[in-house]
C-alpha positions in Angstrom: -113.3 60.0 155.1 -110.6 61.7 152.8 -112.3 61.2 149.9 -115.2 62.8 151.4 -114.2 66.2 152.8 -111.6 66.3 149.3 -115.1 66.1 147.5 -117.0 68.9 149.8 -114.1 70.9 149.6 -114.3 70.5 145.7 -118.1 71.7 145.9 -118.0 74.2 148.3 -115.2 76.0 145.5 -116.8 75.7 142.6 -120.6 76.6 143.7 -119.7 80.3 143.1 -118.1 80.1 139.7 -121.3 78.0 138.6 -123.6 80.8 139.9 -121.8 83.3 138.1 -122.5 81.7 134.7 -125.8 80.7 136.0 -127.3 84.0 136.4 -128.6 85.7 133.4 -126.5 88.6 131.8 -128.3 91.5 133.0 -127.5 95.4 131.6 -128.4 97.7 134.0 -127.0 100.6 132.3 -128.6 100.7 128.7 -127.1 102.7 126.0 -127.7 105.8 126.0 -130.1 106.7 122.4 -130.2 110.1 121.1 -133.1 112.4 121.5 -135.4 113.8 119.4 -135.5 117.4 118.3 -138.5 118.2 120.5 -136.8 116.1 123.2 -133.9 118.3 123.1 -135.7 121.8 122.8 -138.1 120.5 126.4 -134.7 120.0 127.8 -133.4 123.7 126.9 -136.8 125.2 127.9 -136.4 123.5 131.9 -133.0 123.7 131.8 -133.7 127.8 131.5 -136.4 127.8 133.9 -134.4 125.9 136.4 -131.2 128.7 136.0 -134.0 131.2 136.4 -135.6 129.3 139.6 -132.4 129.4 140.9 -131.6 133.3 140.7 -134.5 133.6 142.5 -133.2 132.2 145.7 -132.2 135.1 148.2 -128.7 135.5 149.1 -127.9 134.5 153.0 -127.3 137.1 155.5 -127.4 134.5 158.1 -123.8 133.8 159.7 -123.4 129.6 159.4 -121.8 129.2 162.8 -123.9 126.5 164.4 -122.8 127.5 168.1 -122.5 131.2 167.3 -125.8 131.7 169.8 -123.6 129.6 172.2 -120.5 131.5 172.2 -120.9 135.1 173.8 -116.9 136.3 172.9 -114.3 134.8 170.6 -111.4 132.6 172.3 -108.9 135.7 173.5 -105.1 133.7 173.5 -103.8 133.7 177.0 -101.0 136.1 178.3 -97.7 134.5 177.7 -96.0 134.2 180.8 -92.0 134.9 180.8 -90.0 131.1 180.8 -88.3 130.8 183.7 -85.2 128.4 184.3 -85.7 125.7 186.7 -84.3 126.4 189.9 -84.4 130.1 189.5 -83.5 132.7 192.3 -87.3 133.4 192.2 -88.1 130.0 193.7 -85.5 129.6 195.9 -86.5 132.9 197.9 -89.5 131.3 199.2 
């Protein structure tokens, strides 16, 4: 029974070591090749017309508080009250 579970134990640990060299070598970053003349002026030409797309694009005069419709005022801080000691002649009046 030893000799058993010492051989699953021996499979079950070398199972993902063999399906790393198993699987084929895949690149699924290829280099990168250099473009073409033409290739490079196309890229200029949209890269303009995307800068220029993008000046179009109105300015926001909208405020980006997503409860601003909720909140009537802005938080006012409370009052501080004056610290009084405990046991103060206040207290024991009463």
């Amino acid at each position: 029974m030893r000799i058993l579970s010492a051989a699953a134990v021996v499979v079950l640990l070398t199972a993902p070591a063999y399906a790393q060299i198993a699987t084929p070598n895949i690149n699924l970053i290829p280099e990168l090749t250099s473009k073409t003349p033409e290739e490079k002026e196309q890229d200029a030409i949209k890269e303009k017309a995307y800068k220029e797309s993008l000046k179009k694009i109105p300015d926001a005069k909208v405020s980006s508080d997503p409860w601003g419709s909720v909140r009537t005022d802005t938080p006012k801080a409370a009052p501080a009250k004056p610290k009084t000691k405990t046991g103060s002649s206040a207290q024991r009046s009463q």
